[in-house]
N, C-alpha and C positions, 0 to 999 in steps of 0.2 A: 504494500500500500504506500502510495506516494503521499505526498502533500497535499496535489490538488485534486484527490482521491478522497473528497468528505463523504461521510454516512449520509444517505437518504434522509432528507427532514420527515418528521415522526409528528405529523400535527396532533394525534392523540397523548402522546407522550408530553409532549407541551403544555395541553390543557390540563393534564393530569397531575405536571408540576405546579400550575399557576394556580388551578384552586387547590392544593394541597398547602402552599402558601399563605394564599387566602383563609385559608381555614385557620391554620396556625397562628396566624394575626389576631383574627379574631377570636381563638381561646385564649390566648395572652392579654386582648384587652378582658375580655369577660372575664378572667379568671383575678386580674389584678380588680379590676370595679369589685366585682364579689368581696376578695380580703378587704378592701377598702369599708364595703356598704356593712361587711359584720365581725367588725374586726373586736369589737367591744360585744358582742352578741354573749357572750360568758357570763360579763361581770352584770350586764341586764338579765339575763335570765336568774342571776343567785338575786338579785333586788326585786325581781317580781317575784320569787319562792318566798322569799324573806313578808311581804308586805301580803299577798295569797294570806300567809301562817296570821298573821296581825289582823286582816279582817276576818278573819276565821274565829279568833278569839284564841287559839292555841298556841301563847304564849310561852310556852315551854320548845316548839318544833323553829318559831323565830327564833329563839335564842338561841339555839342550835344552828340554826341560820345563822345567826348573827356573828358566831366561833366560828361557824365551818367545821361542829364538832356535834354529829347527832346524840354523841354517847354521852354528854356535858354533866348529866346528873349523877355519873360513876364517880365523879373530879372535880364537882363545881370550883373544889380551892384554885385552880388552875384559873378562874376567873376572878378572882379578890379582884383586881383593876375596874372589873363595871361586872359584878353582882345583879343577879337575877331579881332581887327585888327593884332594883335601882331602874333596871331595863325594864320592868313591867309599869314603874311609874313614867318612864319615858314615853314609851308606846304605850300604855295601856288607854283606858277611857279617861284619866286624868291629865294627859299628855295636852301640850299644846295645842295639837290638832283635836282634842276630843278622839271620841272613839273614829278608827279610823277605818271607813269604810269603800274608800277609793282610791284606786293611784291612777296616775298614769307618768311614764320615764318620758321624757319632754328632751333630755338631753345628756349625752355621753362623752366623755374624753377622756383619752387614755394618757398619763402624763406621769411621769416619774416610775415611779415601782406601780403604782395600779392606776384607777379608772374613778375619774370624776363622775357620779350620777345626779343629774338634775331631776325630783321627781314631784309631780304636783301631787298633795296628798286632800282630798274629801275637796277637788273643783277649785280649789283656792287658785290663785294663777302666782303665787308667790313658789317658788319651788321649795324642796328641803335637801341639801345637798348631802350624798351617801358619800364614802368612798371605800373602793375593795380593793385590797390588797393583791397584787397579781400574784405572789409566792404561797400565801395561804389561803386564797379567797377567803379572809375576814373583813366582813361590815366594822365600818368605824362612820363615825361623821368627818366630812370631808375639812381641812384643813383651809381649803381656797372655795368660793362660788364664783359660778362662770355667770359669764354676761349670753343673752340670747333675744 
């Protein structure tokens, strides 16, 4: 075979490259949008488990929630820093919000070690800011509130 001895052009071959290409593009956009649109989808899902447990009344399964530690009643010493009584006057029917019978997560950012959660709690439009820890998924109240 010489030089000017080229292969037959292959127009199916071509097309087979260029939308395979095509395709590739677009799971790479898709796949990056996707990380993007739920990249925080974690630390919302333990905030709606957490606030579920709180209008339910089963104050004991939040708090569990609240540790990241279902078994919390084997060890409560483990908790001396914010005690179950203390977290049922927080959340409880005495809390701020009253008894709390709505959320809705209005807003998420992920920023240092974990995740800022913005949530309206019983329609208010004032938020209550959460923040979970990305190493333990532990609820705390968040150190910063975001603007929105």
């Amino acid at each position: 075979m010489t030089l000017l001895d080229a292969p037959q052009y292959d127009l199916a071959r071509a097309h087979r490259r260029r939308n395979l290409g095509i395709a590739a593009a677009v799971a790479v956009v898709l796949l990056a949008f996707l990380t993007f649109w739920f990249w925080n989808w974690p630390a919302e899902h333990r905030v709606n488990r957490f606030f579920e447990a709180v209008e339910t009344k089963d104050m004991a399964k939040a708090y569990g929630v609240w540790n990241n530690d279902p078994n919390w009643q084997q060890h409560p010493q483990q908790y001396s820093s914010y005690k179950y009584g203390t977290f049922v006057v927080d959340w409880g029917q005495s809390s701020d919000w009253g008894q709390i019978t709505s959320h809705h997560i209005v807003m998420a950012k992920g920023t240092g070690s974990g995740t800022v959660i913005g949530v309206e709690l019983n329609k208010r439009k004032t938020p209550t800011f959460l923040w979970v820890e990305g190493k333990t998924k532990q609820l705390g109240f968040s150190p910063v509130e975001l603007e929105y």
